[in-house]
ZAGU-799133 format. One record per residue (C-alpha): residue number from 1; residue in one letter; chain; x, y, z. Coordinates in pm, whole numbers. Last residue first. Layout:
N
SITE    nr   rest   kette     east    north       up
SITE   NUM      A       A        X        Y        Z
...
REM end
This chain:
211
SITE    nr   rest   kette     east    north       up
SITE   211      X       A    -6233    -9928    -7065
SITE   210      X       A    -6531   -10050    -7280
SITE   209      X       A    -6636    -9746    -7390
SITE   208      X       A    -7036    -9717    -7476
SITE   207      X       A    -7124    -9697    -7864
SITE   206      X       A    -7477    -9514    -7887
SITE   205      X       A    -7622    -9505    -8211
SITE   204      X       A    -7788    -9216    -8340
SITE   203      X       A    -8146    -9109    -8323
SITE   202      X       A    -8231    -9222    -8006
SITE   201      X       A    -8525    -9437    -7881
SITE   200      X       A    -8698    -9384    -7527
SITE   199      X       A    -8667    -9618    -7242
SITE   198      X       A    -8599    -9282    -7009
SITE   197      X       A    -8223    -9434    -6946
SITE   196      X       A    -8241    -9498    -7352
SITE   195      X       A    -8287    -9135    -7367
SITE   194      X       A    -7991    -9030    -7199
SITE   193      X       A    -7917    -8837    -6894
SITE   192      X       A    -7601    -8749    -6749
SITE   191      X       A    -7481    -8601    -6481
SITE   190      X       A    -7208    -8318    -6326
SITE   189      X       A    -7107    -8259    -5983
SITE   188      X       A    -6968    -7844    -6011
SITE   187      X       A    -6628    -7726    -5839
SITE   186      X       A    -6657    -7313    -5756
SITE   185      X       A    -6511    -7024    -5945
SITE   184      X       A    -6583    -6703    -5740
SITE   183      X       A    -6788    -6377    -5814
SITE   182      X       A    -7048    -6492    -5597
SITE   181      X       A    -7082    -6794    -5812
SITE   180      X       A    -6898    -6924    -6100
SITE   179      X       A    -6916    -7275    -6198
SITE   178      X       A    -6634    -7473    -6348
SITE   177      X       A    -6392    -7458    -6104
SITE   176      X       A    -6299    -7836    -6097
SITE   175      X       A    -6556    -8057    -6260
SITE   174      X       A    -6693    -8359    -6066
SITE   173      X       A    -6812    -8690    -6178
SITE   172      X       A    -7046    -8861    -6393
SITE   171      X       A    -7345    -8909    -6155
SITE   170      X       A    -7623    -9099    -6357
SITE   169      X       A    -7938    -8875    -6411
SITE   168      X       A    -8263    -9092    -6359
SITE   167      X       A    -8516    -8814    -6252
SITE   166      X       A    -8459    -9002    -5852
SITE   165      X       A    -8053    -8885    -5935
SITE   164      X       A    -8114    -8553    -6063
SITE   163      X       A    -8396    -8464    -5770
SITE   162      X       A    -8130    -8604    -5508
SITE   161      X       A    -7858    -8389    -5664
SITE   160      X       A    -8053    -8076    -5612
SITE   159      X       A    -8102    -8095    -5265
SITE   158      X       A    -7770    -8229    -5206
SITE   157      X       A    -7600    -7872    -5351
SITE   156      X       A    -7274    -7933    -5188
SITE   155      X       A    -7084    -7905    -5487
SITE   154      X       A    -7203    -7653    -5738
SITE   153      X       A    -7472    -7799    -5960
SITE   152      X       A    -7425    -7953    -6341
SITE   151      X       A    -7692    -8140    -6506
SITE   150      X       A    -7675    -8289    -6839
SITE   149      X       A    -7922    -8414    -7142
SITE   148      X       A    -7778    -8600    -7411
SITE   147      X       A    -7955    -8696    -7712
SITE   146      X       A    -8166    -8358    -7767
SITE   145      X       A    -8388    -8295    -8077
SITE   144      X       A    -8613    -8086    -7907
SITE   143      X       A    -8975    -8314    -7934
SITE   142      X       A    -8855    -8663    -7811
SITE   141      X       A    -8533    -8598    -7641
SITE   140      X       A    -8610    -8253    -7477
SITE   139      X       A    -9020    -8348    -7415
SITE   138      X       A    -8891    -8614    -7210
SITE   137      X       A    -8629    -8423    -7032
SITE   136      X       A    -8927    -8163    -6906
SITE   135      X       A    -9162    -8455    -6801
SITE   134      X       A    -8891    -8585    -6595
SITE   133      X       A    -8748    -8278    -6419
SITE   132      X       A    -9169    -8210    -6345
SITE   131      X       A    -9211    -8498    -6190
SITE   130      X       A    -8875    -8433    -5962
SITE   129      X       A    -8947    -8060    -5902
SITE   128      X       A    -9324    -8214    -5757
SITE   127      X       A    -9200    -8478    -5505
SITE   126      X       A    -9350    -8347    -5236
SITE   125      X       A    -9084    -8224    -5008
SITE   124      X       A    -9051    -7886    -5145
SITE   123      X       A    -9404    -7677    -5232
SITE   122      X       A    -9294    -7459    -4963
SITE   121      X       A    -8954    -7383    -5066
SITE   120      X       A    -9032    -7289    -5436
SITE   119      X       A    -8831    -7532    -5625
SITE   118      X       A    -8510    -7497    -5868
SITE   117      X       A    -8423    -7633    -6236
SITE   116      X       A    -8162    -7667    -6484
SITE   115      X       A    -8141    -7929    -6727
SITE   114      X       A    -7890    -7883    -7000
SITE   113      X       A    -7871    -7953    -7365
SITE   112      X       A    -7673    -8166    -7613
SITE   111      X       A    -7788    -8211    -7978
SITE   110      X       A    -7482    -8086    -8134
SITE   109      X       A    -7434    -7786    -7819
SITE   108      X       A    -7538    -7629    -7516
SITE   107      X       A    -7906    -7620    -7539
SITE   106      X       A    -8097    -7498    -7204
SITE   105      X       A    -8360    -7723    -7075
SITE   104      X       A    -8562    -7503    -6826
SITE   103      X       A    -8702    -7578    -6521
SITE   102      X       A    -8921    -7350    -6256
SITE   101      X       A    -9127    -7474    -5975
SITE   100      X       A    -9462    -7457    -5756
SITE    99      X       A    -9662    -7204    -5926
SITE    98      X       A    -9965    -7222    -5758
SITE    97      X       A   -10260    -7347    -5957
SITE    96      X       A   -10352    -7379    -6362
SITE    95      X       A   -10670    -7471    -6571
SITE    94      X       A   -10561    -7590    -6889
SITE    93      X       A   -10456    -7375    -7197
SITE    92      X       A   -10478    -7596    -7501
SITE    91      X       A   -10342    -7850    -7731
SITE    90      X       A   -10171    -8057    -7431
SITE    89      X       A    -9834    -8194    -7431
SITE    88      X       A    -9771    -8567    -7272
SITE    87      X       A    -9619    -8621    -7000
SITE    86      X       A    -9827    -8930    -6902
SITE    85      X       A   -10146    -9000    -7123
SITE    84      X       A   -10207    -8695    -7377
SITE    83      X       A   -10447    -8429    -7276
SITE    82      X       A   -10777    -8279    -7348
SITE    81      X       A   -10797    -7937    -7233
SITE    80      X       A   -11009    -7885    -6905
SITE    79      X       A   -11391    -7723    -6957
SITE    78      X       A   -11432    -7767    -6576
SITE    77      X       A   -11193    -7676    -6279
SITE    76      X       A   -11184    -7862    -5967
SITE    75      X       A   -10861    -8061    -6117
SITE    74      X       A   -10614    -7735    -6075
SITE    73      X       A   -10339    -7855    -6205
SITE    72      X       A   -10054    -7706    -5995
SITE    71      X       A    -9765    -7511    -6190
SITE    70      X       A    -9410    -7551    -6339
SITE    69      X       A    -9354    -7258    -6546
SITE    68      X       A    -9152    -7396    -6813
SITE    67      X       A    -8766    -7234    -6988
SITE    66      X       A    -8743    -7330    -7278
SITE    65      X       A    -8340    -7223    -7382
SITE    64      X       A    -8230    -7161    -7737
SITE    63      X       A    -8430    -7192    -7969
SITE    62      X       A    -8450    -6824    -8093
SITE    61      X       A    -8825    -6762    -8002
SITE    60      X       A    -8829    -7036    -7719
SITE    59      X       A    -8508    -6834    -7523
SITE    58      X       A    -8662    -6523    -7622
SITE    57      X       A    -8987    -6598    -7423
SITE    56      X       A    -8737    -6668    -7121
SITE    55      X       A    -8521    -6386    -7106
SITE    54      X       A    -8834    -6088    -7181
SITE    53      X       A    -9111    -6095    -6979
SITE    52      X       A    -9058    -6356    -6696
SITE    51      X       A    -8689    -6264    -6671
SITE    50      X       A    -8717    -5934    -6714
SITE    49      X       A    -9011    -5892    -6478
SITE    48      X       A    -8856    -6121    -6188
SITE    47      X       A    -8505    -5926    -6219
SITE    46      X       A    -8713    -5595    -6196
SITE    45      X       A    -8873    -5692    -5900
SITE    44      X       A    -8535    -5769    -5698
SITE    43      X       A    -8406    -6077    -5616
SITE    42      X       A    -8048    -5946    -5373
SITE    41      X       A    -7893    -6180    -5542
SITE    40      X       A    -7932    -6255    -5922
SITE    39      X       A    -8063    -6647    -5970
SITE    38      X       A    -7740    -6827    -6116
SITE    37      X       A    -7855    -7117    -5824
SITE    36      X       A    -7758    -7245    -5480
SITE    35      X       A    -7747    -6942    -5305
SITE    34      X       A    -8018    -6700    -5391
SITE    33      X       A    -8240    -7081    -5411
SITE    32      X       A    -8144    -7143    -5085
SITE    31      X       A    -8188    -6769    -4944
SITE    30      X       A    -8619    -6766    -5096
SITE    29      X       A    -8641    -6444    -5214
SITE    28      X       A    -8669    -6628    -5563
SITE    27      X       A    -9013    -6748    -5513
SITE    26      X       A    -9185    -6431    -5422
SITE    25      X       A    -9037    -6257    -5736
SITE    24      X       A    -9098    -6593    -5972
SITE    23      X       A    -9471    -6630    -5855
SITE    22      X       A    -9544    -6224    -5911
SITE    21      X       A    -9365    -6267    -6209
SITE    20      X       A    -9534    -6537    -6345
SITE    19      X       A    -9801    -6342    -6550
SITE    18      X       A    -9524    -6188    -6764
SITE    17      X       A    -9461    -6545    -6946
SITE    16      X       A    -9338    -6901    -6887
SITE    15      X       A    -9387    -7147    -7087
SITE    14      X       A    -9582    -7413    -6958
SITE    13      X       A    -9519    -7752    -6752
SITE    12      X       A    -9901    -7849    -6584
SITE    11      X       A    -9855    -8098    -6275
SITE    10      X       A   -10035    -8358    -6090
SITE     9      X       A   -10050    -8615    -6324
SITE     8      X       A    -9812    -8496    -6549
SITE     7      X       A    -9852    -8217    -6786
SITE     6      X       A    -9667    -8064    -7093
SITE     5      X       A    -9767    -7720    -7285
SITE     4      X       A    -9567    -7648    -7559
SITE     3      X       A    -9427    -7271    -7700
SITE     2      X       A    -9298    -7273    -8081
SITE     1      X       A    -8954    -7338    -8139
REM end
């Protein structure tokens, strides 16, 4: 797929590349996000490069995972790309701050993808990894095909949950030992998010059970 840029009103979602290392490396040393997410732990350098330079440009290149660097507008700057209202995606590069956040939607099969996401800790608090969660499953169901969007987080991981349930995810449940962490299987809450939740249109009929 190729690369998109999204923005929000106080946010600019683009793909990340090499120049977020530095923001990825300082990020990830961070012990929540070691122990709450598939991050590699100790963080080194070379886990920041590789993932920045090589995991997540191949994840738009095959179509597999898009992966956004979650950034700052900076609205001092001049010359800014024209934009769509909302979420939209923008036809150029805009001017960029801090990197604040990373999310990616990662397909997982017909038309069903996750969202996965975590926050640098001092840009929590602020609502930011929630605007972006929503601007990210937008793009998914109107531009990537996607009719069902989940997230999955180990139990215990209330941080996370909160940002699912204010992006509109309904909680579905729990899944025994279905995440792996440390080298041990761990239970994972699991939600789901739908377009019509998002008042967007889908492409197939949705038949809810009536049980």
């Amino acid at each position: 797929m190729d690369p998109v840029i999204l923005s929000t009103e106080r946010l600019l979602l683009r793909p990340v590349g090499p120049q977020d290392a530095d923001g990825a490396y300082a990020a990830c040393q961070d012990p929540d996000i070691q122990r709450w997410t598939t991050v590699p732990s100790p963080y080194l350098r070379e886990h920041a490069e590789a993932f920045t330079g090589t995991f997540a440009p191949n994840g738009w290149r095959d179509d597999s995972e898009f992966t956004f660097a979650v950034r700052l507008r900076d609205t001092s700057a001049t010359g800014e790309a024209d934009e769509a209202t909302g979420t939209g995606a923008t036809e150029g590069l805009a001017a960029e701050g801090a990197l604040v956040a990373m999310v990616g939607v990662m397909r997982r099969g017909e038309n069903v993808a996750e969202l996965g996401f975590w926050a640098a800790k001092e840009h929590r608090g602020r609502g930011y990894m929630t605007e972006a969660a929503v601007a990210a499953a937008r793009w998914a169901f109107e531009s990537a095909g996607v009719e069902r969007l989940e997230w999955r987080a180990e139990v215990g991981n209330a941080a996370s949950r909160a940002v699912a349930e204010k992006a509109g995810f309904t909680m579905e449940g729990t899944l025994r030992a279905a995440l792996v962490h440390g080298g041990t299987r761990r239970d994972s809450w699991v939600g789901g998010l739908l377009p019509s939740d998002l008042g967007l249109p889908t492409t197939r009929a949705y038949l809810p059970s009536r049980g």
